[in-house]
N, C-alpha and C positions, 0 to 999 in steps of 0.2 A: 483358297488361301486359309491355310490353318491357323485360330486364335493360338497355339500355343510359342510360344515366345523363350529364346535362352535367356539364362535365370541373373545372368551376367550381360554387361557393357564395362568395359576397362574404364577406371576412376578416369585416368589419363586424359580421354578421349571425352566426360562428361567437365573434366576442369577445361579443357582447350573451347570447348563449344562454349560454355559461360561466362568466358571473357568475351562473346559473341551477343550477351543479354542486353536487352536495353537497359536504358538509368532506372532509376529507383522512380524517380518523378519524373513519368514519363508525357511527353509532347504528343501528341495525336499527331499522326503524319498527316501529310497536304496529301485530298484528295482533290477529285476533280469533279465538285460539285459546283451547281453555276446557282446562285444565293438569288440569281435572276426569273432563274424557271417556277413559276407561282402558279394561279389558280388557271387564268388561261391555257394555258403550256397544260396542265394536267387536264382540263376538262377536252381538249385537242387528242390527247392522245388514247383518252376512255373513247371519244366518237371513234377513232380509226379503231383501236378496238372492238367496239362493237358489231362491224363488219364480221367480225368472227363465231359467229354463231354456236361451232361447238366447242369452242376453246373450255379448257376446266378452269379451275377457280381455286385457290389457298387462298385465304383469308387470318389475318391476323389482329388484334384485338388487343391494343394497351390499354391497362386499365395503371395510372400511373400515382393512384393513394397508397400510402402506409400509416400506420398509428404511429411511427417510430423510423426514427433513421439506423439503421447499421453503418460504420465505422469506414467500412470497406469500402461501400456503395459509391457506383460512380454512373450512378443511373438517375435518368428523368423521373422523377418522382416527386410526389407534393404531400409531404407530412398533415391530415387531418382530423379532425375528431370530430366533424361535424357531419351528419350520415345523410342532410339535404343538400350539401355540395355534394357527394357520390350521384345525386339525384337528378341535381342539376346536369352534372356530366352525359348521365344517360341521356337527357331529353337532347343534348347537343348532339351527343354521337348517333340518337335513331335518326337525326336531318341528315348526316352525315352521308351513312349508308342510302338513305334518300336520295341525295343529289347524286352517287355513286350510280345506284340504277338507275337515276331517269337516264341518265348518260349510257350506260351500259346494258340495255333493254334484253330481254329472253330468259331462259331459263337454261340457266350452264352449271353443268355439275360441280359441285361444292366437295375437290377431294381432304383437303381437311381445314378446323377452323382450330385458334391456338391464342388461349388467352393468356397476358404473359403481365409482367408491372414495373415498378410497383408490386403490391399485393393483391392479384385479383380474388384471394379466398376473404381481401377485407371484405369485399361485398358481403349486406346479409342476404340472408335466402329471399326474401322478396326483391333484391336487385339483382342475386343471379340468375332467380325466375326468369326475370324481365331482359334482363341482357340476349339470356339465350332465347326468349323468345323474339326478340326485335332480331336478329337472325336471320330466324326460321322464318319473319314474314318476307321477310327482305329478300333470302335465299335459298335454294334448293339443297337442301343437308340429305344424302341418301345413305340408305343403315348403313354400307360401310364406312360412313364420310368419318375420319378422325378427329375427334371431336378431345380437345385435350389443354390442361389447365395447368401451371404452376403456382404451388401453394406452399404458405409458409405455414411449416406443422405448428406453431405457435396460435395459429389464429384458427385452427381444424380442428373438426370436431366431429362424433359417430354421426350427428343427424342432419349435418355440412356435406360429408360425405358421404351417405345416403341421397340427401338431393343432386348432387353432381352426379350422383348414378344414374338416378332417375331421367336428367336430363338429357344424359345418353353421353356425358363425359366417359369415354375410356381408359385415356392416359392421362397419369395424373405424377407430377413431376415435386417432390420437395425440396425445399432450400434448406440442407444439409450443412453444410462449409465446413465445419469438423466438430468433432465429439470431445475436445478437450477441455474442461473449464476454463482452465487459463486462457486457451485461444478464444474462447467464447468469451471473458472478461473481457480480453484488448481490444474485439471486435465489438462489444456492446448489443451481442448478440446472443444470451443463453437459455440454450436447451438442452433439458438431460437427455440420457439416454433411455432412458421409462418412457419418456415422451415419445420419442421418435420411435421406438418398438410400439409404442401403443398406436401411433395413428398409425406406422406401417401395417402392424399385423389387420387393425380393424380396413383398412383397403383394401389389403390381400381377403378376408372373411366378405367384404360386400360384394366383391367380384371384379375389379377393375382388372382391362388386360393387362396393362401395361403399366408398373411402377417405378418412377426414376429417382435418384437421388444428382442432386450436385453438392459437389465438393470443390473445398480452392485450397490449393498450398501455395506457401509463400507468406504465410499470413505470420502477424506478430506473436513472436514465445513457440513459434511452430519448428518441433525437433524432428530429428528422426525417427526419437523412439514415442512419440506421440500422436506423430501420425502416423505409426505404424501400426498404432492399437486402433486408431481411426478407420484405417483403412481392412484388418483382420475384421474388427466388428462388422461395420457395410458388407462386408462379402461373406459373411455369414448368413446376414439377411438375406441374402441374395435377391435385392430389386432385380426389375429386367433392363433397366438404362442405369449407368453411372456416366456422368458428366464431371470432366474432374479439370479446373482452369486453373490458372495461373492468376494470382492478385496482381493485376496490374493498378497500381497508383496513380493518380493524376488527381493532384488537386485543384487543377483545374478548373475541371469540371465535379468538385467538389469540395469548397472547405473546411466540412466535417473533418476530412481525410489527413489534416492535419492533428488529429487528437492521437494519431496512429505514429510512432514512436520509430521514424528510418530507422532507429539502433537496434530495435527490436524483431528487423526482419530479417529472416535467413539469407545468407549472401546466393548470388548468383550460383554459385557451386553448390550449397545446399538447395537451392530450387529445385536443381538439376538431379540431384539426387531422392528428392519427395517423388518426381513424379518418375524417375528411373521404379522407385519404389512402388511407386501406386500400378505399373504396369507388371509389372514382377508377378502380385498379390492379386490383381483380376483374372490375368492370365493365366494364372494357378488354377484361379478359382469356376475356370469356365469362360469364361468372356471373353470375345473378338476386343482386337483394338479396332476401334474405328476411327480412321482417320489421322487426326490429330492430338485430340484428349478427351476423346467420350469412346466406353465401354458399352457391349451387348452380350447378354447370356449369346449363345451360338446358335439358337432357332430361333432369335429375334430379326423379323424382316431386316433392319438395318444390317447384324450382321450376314446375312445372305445375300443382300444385294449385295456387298462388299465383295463376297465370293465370287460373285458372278458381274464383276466390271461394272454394277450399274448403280452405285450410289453416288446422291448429290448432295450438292449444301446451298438450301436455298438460304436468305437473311436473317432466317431463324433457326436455322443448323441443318443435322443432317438430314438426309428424309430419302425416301424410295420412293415415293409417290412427285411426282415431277408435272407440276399443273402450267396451264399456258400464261394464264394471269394471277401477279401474287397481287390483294389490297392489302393497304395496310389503314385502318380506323383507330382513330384516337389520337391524342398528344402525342407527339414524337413518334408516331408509327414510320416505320418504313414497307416500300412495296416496287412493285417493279409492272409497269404494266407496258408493252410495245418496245421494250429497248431501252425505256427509260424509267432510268432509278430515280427512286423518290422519297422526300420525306415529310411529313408533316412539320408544323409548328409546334416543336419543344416544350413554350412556354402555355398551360393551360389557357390564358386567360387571351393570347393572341388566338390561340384556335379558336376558342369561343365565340370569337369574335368575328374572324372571319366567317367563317358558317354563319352565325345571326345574318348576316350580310347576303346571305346565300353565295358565298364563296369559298373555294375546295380551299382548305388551311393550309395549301402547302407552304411549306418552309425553303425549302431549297430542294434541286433536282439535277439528274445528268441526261444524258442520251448517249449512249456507249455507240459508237462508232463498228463496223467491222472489223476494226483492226482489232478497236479494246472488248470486243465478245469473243474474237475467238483467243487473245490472250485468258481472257476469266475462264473460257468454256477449260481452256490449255489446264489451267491452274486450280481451278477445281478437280479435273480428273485427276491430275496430279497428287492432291490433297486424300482424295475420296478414294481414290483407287491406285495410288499408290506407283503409278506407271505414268510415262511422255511419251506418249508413239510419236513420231517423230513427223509423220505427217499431220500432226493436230498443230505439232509448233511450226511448220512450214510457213512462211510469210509475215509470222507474228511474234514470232518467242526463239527464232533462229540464233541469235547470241546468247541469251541465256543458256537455249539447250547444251551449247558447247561449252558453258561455263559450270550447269552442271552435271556435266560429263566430267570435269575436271576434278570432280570429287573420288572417282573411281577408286584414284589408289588409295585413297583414306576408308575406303570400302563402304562409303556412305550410299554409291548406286553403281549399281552394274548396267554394262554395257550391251544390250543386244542390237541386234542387222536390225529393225527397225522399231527401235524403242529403249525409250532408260529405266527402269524401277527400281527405285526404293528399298536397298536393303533394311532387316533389322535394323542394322545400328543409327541405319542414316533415319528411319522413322523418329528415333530420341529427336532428332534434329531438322524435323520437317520445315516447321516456321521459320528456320535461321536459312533453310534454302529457298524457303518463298521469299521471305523478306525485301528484297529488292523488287517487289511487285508491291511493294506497301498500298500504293494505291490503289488498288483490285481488289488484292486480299482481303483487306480491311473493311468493303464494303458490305459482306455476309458475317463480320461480326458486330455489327449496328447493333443489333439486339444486346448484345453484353455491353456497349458504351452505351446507349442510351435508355436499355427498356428492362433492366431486371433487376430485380433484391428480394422478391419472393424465397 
């Protein structure tokens, strides 16, 4: 599958899908989480795990402090300034991973581990010493294991990034979200652009392999011709990931987010148009789309698995590397271990607490059923690779597939003897054809409700 992309989608066809957008304040859809399934239910399902001797291992790692709230943010996070509550933190989460392996006993490869927040670059060098190395005692990291951080260039620095070298971080991910002053003003978020060329370039000089940025449109004062200088400058840079989301609002689960001015945002049609744009501009610029709205130069793994039918999306996005059991450590971590989804305790101080107790924090959990793995298995290939063979939706996704089969003559998917894919046009409009899988879909973007602003 070739990254190059027509340079054109008919306005017509981007206003008809937009009256297709959700509200401005938008409701979390009803999942099918049981608020029941707690520490028993998880420490049950690490022993049947543990039967599995060579199974691999992701591992994932909330670190959920900031100095400062961003505008946006609709993430678990705990505003602090005090650097012995980070401290604190740690000593809870090495019990964590504790309790994790007595239950989980052996030595299973560790294919990669992904610290996300929050701000995990808040840590200083002596608690990301420490972090990575409670890890290493815990688990088997081998030199290919992907060991990778997001960081907010605000808080980075040359001898910051030098240590995360040292500790064998590779991929290191910045929270970008745009280069506008104005948009940086309404977001309560600013950094120039001296900034971000400087910590980028000093990355690219240390040696990381792998540099990403995220970006969101949608965002307040956010134009066309704004983000469009946004988005020429980034692809200039040329990181190897761009990550590019959509501002979803919910104040919700944030009342900051009412500082943020509904009049101010670009309507549904202009959304639809930013990221019509941002795809235009990568794909100029060399870059695979992947998926749904993250970018790869075109000899980045991500985009080759793509080529070749085998990329996934685990709870933390996309990935080539496909391990048996995902953990998830920390406040509001999510992970997936035997079939069942899981999450921790959101709130820091319930976590804390249950672990003091010596009990797994979790917060709520599922157990997908065979019907609902092979719907998710259906709906991620879908996603990731852009195709429905028709024996994946056999038994499970049988209505859908013929509903979206019915998209044909709007040329959104073509029709083959056994299987649907994904036109161009119909990729603008991927999410609007998952959509009615809210509760599936929505399970591998955890990470963006609950665990990011880095």
């Amino acid at each position: 599958m070739s990254s190059a992309m027509p340079a054109e989608i008919s306005r017509d066809m981007l206003e008809r899908f937009a009256e297709l957008s959700p509200a401005v304040d938008q409701v979390e859809p009803e999942t099918p989480w049981w608020d029941s399934f707690g520490s028993d239910e998880y420490a049950a399902a690490l022993s049947t795990a543990a039967q599995g001797v060579d199974e691999t291992l992701s591992l994932y790692i909330h670190v959920p402090f900031c100095p400062g709230r961003c505008l946006y943010c609709g993430c678990n996070t705990t505003i602090t300034h005090d650097s012995s509550r980070i401290d604190r933190y740690l000593d809870v989460l090495d019990r964590e991973m504790a309790l994790v392996t007595e239950r989980l006993p052996g030595e299973r490869d560790v294919l990669s581990l992904h610290l996300a927040g929050g701000t995990p670059n808040y840590l200083n060098d002596a608690q990301l010493t420490r972090l990575t190395e409670m890890v290493e005692r815990r688990f088997r990291l081998l030199p290919d294991t992907d060991l990778s951080i997001e960081c907010d260039p605000r808080r980075t620095s040359a001898g910051q990034l030098d240590l995360l070298y040292a500790l064998g971080y590779q991929r290191i991910t910045f929270g970008v979200q745009d280069l506008d002053p104005g948009v940086q003003r309404a977001i309560g978020r600013i950094q120039s652009l001296d900034l971000i060329r400087d910590v980028y370039w000093t990355a690219r000089e240390i040696g990381f392999d792998s540099i990403g940025f995220d970006l969101i449109f949608g965002l307040p004062h956010q134009t066309e011709a704004t983000f469009q200088r946004t988005l020429e400058t980034v692809a200039e840079l040329q990181p190897d990931r761009v990550a590019c989301f959509g501002y979803s609002r919910s104040t919700t689960r944030g009342s900051h987010q009412h500082a943020i001015d509904v009049h101010q945002l670009p309507s549904a049609l202009e959304r639809q148009v930013l990221f019509h744009n941002a795809v235009k501009v990568f794909t100029a610029a060399g870059y695979a789309w992947l998926g749904l709205d993250n970018f790869a130069l075109d000899t980045d793994e991500l985009a080759v698995a793509q080529q070749e039918g085998r990329l996934h999306r685990s709870c933390i996005g996309y990935t080539a590397r496909v391990s048996d059991l995902f953990l998830g450590f920390g406040a509001g971590a999510v992970g997936e271990v035997g079939g069942y989804c899981v999450q921790n305790q959101t709130s820091v101080a319930r976590w804390q607490e249950q672990l003091e107790q010596d009990r797994f924090p979790v917060g709520r959990g599922h157990c997908l059923n065979s019907t609902e793995q092979c719907r998710r298995q259906a709906i991620e290939h879908l996603i990731c690779n852009l195709e429905l063979p028709a024996s994946m939706a056999a038994g499970c996704l049988e209505e859908e597939y013929k509903r979206l089969a019915s998209f044909a003559p709007d040329g959104l998917v073509e029709i083959g003897d056994d299987r649907l894919r994904i036109t161009t046009a119909g990729r603008f409009f991927l999410r609007n054809l998952c959509s009615e899988h809210d509760a599936y879909f929505n399970w591998d973007r955890a990470r963006w409700h609950f665990a990011r602003s880095s």
